[in-house]
C-alpha positions in Angstrom: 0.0 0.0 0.0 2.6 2.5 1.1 4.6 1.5 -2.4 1.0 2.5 -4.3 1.2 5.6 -2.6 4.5 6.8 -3.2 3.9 5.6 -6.8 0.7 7.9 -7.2 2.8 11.1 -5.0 5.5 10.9 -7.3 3.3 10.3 -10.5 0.9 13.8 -9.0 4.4 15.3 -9.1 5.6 15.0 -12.0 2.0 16.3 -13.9 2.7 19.2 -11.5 5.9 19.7 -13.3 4.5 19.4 -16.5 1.7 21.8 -16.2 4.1 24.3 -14.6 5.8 23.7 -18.2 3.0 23.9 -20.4 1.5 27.3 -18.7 0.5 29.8 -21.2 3.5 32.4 -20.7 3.8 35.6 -22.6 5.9 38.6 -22.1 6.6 41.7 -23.0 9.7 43.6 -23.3 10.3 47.2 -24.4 14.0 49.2 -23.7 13.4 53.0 -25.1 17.0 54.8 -24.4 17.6 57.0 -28.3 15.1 59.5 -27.5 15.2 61.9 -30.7 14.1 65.1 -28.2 16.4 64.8 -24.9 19.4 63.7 -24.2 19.9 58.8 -24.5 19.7 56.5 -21.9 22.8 54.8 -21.2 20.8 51.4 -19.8 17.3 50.6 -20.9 18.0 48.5 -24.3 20.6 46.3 -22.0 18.1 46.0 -19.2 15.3 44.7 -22.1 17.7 42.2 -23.2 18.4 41.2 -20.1 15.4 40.6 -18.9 14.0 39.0 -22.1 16.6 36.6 -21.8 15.7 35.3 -18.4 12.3 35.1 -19.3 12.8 33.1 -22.4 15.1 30.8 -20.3 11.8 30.0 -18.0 9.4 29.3 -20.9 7.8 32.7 -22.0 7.1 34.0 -25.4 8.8 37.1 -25.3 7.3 40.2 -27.8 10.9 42.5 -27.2 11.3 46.0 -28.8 14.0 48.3 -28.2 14.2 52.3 -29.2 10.2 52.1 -30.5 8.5 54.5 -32.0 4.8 55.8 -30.9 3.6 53.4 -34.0 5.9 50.7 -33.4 5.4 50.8 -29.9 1.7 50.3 -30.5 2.5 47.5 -33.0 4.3 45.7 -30.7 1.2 46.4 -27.8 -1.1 45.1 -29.9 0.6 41.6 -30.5 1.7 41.3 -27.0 -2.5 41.9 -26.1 -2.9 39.2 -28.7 -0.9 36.6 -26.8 -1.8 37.3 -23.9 -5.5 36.3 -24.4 -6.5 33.3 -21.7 -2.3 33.2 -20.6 -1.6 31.6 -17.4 1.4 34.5 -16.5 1.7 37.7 -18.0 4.7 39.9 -18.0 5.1 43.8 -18.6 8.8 45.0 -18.4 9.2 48.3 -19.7 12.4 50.4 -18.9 13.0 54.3 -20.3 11.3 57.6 -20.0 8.1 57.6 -17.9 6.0 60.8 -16.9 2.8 61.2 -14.2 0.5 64.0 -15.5 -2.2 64.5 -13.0 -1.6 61.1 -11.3 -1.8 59.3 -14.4 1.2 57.4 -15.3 2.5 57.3 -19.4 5.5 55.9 -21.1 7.4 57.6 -23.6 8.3 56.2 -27.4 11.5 57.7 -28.9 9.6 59.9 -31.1 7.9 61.5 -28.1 8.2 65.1 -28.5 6.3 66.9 -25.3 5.4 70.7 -24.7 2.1 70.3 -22.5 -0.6 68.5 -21.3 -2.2 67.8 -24.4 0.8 66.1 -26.4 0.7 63.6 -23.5 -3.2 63.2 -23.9 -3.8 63.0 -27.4 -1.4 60.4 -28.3 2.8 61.2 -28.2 2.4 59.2 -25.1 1.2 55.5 -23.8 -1.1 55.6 -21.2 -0.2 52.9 -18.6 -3.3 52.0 -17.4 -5.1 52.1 -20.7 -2.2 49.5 -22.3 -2.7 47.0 -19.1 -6.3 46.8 -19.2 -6.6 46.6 -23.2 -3.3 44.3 -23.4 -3.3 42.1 -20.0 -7.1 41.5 -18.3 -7.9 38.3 -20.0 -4.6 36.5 -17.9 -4.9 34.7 -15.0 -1.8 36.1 -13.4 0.1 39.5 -14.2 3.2 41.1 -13.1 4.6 44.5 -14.1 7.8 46.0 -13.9 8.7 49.7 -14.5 12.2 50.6 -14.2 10.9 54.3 -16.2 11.2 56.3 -13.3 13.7 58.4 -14.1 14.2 62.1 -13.9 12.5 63.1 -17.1 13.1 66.5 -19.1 9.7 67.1 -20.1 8.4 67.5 -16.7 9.4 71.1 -17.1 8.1 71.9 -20.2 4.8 70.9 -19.3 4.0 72.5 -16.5 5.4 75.8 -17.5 3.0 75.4 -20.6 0.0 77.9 -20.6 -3.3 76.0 -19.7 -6.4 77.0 -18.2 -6.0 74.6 -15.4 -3.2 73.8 -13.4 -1.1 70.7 -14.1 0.4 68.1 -11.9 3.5 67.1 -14.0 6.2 65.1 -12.0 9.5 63.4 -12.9 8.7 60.1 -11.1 6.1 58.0 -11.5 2.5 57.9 -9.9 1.3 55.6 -7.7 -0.8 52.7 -9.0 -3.5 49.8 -7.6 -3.5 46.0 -8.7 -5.9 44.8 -9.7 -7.1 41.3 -8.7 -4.1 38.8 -9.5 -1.7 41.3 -10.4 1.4 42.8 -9.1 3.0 45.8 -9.7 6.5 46.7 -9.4 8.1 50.2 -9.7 12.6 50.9 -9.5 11.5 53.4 -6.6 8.8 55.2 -4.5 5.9 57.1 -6.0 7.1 60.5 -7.1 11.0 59.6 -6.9 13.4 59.1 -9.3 15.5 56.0 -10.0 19.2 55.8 -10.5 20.5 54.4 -14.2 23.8 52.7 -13.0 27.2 52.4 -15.3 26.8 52.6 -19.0 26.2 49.3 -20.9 25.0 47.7 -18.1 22.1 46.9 -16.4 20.4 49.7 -13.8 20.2 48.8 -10.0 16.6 47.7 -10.3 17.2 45.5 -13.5 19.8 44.1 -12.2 18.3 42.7 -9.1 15.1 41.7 -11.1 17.6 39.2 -13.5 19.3 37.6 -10.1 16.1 37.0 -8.3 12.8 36.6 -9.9 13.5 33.5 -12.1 15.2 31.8 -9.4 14.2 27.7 -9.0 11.6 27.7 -6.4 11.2 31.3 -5.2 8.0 32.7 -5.3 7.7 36.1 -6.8 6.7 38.1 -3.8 9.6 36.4 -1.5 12.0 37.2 -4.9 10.7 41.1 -4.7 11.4 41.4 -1.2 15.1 40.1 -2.0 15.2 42.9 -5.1 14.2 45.9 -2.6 17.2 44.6 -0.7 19.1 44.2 -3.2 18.8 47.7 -5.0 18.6 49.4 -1.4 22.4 48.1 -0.2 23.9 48.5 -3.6 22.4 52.5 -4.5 23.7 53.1 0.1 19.9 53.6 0.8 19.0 55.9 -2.2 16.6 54.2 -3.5 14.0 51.7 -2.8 11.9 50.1 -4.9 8.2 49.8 -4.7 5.4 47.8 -5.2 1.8 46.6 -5.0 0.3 43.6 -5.3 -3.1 41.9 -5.6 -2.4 38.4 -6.2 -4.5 35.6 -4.7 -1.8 32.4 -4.7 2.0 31.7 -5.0 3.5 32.0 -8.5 6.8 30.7 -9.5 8.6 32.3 -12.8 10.8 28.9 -12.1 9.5 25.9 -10.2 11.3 23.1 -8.9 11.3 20.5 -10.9 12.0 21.6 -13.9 14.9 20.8 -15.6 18.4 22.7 -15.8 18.4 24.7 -18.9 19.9 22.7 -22.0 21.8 20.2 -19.7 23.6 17.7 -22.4 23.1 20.4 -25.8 26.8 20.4 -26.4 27.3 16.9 -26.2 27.8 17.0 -30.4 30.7 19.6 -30.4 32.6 18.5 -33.2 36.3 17.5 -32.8 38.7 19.5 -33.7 40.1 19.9 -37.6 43.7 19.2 -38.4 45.8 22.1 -37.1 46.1 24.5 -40.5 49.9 25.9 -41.8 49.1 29.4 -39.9 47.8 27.4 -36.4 51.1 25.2 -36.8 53.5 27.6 -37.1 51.5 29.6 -34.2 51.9 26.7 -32.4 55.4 26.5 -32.8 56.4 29.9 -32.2 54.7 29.7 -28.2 55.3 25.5 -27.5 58.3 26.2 -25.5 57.7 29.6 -24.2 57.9 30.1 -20.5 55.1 33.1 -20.9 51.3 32.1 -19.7 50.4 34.7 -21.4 52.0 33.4 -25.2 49.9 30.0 -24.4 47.1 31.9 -24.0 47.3 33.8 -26.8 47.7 30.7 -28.7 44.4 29.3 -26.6 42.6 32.7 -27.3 43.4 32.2 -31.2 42.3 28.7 -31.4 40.0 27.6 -28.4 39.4 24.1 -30.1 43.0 23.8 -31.6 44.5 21.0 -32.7 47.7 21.5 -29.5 44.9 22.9 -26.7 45.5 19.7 -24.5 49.3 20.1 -24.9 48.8 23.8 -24.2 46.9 23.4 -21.3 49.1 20.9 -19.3 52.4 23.5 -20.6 50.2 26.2 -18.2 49.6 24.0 -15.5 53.3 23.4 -15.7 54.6 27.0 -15.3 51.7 27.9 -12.9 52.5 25.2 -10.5 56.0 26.0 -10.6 58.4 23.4 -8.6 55.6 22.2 -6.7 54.8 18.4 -6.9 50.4 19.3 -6.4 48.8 18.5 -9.9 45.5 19.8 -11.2 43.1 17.4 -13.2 41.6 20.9 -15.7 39.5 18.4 -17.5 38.3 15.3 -16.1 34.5 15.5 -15.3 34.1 19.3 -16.6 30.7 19.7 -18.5 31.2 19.3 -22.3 29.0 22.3 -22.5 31.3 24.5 -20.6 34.1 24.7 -23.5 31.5 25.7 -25.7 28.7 27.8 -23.6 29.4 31.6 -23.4 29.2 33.7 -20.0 27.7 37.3 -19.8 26.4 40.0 -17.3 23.0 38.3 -17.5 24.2 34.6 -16.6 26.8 36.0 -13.5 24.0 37.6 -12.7 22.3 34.6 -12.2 24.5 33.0 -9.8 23.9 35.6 -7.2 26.9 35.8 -5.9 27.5 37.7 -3.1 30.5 40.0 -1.7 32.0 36.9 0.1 31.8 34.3 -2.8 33.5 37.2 -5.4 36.2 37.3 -3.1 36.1 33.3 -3.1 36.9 33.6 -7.0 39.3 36.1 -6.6 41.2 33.6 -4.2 40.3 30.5 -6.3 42.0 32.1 -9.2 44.9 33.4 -7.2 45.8 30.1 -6.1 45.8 29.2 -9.6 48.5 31.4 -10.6 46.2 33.8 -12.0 47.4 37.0 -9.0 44.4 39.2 -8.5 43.6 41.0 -4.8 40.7 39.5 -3.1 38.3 42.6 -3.0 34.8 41.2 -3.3 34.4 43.1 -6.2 34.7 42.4 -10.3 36.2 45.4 -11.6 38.7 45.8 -14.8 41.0 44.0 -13.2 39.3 41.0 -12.0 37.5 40.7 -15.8 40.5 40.7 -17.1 42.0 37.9 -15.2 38.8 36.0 -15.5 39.7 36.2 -19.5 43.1 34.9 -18.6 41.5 32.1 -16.8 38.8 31.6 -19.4 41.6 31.4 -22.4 43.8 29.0 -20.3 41.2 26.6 -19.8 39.7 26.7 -23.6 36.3 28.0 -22.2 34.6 31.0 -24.1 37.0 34.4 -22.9 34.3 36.9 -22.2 35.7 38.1 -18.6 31.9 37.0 -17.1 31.3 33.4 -15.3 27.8 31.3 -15.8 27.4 28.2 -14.0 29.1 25.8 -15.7 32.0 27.8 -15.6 31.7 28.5 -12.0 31.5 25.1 -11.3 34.5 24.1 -13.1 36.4 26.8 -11.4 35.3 25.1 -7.6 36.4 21.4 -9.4 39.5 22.5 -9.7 42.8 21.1 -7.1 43.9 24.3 -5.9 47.8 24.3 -3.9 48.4 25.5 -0.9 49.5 29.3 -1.0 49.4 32.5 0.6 46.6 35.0 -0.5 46.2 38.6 0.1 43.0 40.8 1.3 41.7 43.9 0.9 40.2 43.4 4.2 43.2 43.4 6.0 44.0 39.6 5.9 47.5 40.4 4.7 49.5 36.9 4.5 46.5 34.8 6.1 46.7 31.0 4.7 43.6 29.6 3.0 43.9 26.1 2.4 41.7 26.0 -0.4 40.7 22.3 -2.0 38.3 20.6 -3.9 34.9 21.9 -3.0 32.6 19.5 -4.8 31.4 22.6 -6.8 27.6 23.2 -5.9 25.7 24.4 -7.5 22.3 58.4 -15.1 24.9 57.4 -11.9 27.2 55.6 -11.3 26.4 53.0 -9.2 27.7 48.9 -9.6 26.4 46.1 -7.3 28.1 42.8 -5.7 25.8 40.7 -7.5 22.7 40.1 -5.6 21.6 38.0 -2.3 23.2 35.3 -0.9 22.2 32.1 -3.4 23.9 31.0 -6.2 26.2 27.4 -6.8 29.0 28.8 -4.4 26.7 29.2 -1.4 27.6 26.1 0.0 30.9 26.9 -0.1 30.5 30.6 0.9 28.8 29.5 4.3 31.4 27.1 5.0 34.3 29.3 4.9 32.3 32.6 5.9 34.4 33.2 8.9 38.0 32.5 7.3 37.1 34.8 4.5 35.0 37.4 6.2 32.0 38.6 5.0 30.8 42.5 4.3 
C-alpha cells in the first residue's frame, strides 16, 4: 500500500511539473534609451535584453522592442495583447522615459516630443493603465515591472506650458493599484526618481530583477522582497523600490522541478580539424615559451585547436612552478562548458555575493592567475577571469555562468598564501576541492546570498569574512 502511494505522489508530481511547463507564458519587453528630443539613456535597451533573456530561459514568449516608436510601440502592444488572451502569467517589463500627468502614469516612445498636457493626452504618449487593461485583463496572473522612473526633461516643459487649469506634472512615477491577480512593481517610490547605473550595463533595479525573480523555487513576492534589498544596499539607501500587489496564490517564474536549462546540448561539439599551416607555425612559435600569457594567446586564437591539450598541461606546468600538487583541468568538466558563453546576465544569475566574489578572486589566485581579493569584479578581475577563461579553452568573455563557475570550484587548488583587501594580509587559505555546488554611477556585488558557491561561501564565511 505505502509503495502505491508513493507511486501515485511521485506520478501527482511530475504532472505538477509538467503543467508548470505547459503554462500559457507571454511577455513583453520594451528598452526606449535613443530618445530623438532629450538627451539617451545609457541602460534601458541592455536592461530589455536582459530581462528578455531570463524570461525566455523560464518558458515565456517574449514580444521585445528596443528604441520604439509611438507606432511601433503600439505595433508591438497590440501583439503582446494578442498573446496574452487566456495566458496563465503575464509579463510587462518596460524600462526608459516615464511621466505622471495629474496622477496618471504614461511611457514615452523615442519619437515622443512633449510641450504640454495635451501632447501627453492625445497620443505622443502611452497611457499605462489604458495599455494593461486593453493588453493584459484576460490572464490569470500578471506582473509589471517599471524601471521608467527616471528624472525626465519634459516635466518642465509641461508645467510651464499655458493652460487653463493647473497641471500636476512630475519626474517620477504615480502611484498605481493592482488589480485582482496582479502585481506591480516600480525601480522606486511614488514621485521619486531611479538611478540608471554604469553605462552598458544593467540599472540597479534590472539588475536585481535578473538575479532573483526567475530563481528555481522562489515565489515572486519572497524574490521582490530580495530585489528591494538588493537595490537598497547597492544604490547606500538611495533608492527603494516599490510595489503593489493583488495576487491571490504563490506564483513561481521557475518551479522546482524543472529541468536545468539545456543540460547535455553540447554533447555534439565536433572534434577539432587538423591544425592548418598558420595554427602550426603559431603553435610552434609559443610550444616552448615560458610566458602564460604566449599560451594563452595561442588558446585565445584557437580555443578548439588541434595542441589545446598540450597547451593546457604547458600552463599548468609553469603555474604550479616546482611544486609536486597536480591539477586534473578536465576530467569530469561539462562538455557544454568549452562551448557555452558567460555574460552579465548569466553571473547575474548566480547571485553571488561579496564573500563568494572574493572566493573567486582567491580561487584564481591560487591558480596562478594574482588578483587582490576585493569582493568586487572590476577591470582587473575581468580581465583575469579572461586569462582564466583562455587557459582553460572556455569562451573568454571576462563573465562566469554556472558551468564555468562550477568548473572553477572542481578544480585542485595548492596551498599558498593570499592577500586581502580586508586586511587579511599573508592569512593562509587552504583551499581544495569543493565538490562545486551548485544616469549614476552605481555597480552592485551581485545580488543576495544564493547561487552554486553558497555552500561553499557559508562554509568558509568566517575564514574569509564577509561585508
Amino acid at each position: 500500500m505505502r509503495v502505491l502511494l508513493a507511486a501515485m505522489s511521485l506520478a501527482a508530481l511530475l504532472v505538477s511539473s509538467q503543467t508548470a511547463l505547459a503554462d500559457k507564458r507571454v511577455a513583453f519587453v520594451v528598452g526606449n534609451s535613443a530618445y530623438k528630443n532629450v538627451p539617451l539613456l545609457p541602460n534601458p535597451v541592455v536592461d530589455a535584453k536582459s530581462m528578455a533573456k531570463v524570461l525566455r530561459n523560464v518558458g515565456f514568449d517574449v514580444v521585445e522592442g528596443a528604441n520604439l516608436s509611438r507606432d511601433k510601440m503600439t505595433e508591438k502592444l497590440l501583439e503582446f495583447g494578442k498573446k496574452a488572451e487566456g495566458a496563465d502569467v503575464a509579463v510587462f517589463y518596460y524600462a526608459g522615459h516615464g511621466i505622471a500627468v495629474n496622477g496618471t502614469n504614461y511611457l514615452l516612445p523615442v519619437d515622443a516630443d512633449l510641450k504640454s498636457e495635451m501632447d501627453v493626452k492625445l497620443g505622443a504618449a502611452i497611457n499605462v493603465d489604458l495599455t494593461l487593461e486593453q493588453t493584459m485583463a484576460d490572464a490569470k496572473v500578471k506582473l509589471v515591472f517599471l524601471d521608467a522612473c527616471r528624472d525626465n526633461p519634459f516635466a518642465a516643459k509641461i508645467r510651464s506650458a499655458k493652460a487653463t487649469r493647473s497641471v500636476s506634472a512630475e519626474s517620477g512615477l504615480a502611484e498605481m493599484k493592482s488589480g485582482e491577480g496582479t502585481l506591480i512593481a516600480f525601480a522606486t517610490g511614488p514621485g521619486q526618481t531611479a538611478l540608471d547605473g554604469e553605462a552598458g550595463t544593467n540599472s540597479p533595479f534590472t539588475r536585481a530583477l535578473v538575479a532573483n525573480i526567475a530563481r528555481p523555487g522562489v515565489e515572486i513576492q519572497q524574490a521582490m522582497t530580495k530585489v528591494r534589498a538588493q537595490v537598497n544596499d547597492e544604490t547606500n539607501k538611495n533608492q527603494l523600490p516599490w510595489g503593489h500587489t493583488n495576487l491571490t496564490g504563490s506564483v513561481y517564474l521557475n518551479p522546482v522541478g524543472i529541468p536545468a536549462e539545456k543540460p547535455a546540448e553540447t554533447a555534439n561539439v565536433a572534434p577539432a580539424a587538423p591544425a592548418s599551416g598558420v595554427e602550426l607555425e603559431f603553435w610552434r612559435s609559443v610550444k616552448d615559451s615560458n610566458k602564460v600569457e604566449e599560451l594563452n594567446a595561442y588558446l585565445t586564437s584557437y580555443p578548439n585547436g588541434s595542441f589545446k591539450s598540450l597547451a593546457l598541461a604547458r600552463i599548468a606546468s609553469l603555474q604550479d612552478g616546482p611544486s609536486t600538487t597536480t591539477r586534473n583541468l578536465t576530467t569530469g568538466i561539462d562538455p557544454a562548458t568549452f562551448t557555452e558563453e558567460a555574460d552579465q546576465v548569466a553571473e547575474d544569475q548566480l547571485g553571488l555575493d561579496k564573500s563568494q566574489r572574493r572566493d573567486v578572486q582567491r580561487r584564481l589566485t591560487g591558480l596562478g592567475f594574482d588578483i587582490k581579493a576585493t569582493g568586487k569584479f572590476d577591470d582587473e578581475t575581468r580581465s583575469v577571469i579572461k586569462r582564466w577563461q583562455a587557459a582553460r579553452g572556455y569562451p573568454s568573455t571576462g563573465y562566469l555562468n554556472l558551468l564555468q563557475h562550477k568548473a572553477l570550484e572542481s578544480e585542485i587548488v595548492s596551498t599558498r598564501v593570499a592577500s586581502s583587501s580586508d586586511g587579511d594580509d599573508n592569512e593562509v587559505h587552504h583551499m581544495r576541492h569543493s565538490g562545486g555546488g551548485g544616469g549614476r554611477h552605481y555597480r552592485g556585488d551581485g545580488g543576495g546570498g544564493g547561487g552554486p558557491g553558497a555552500f561553499f561561501g557559508h562554509m568558509m564565511g568566517g575564514l574569509f569574512g564577509r561585508r
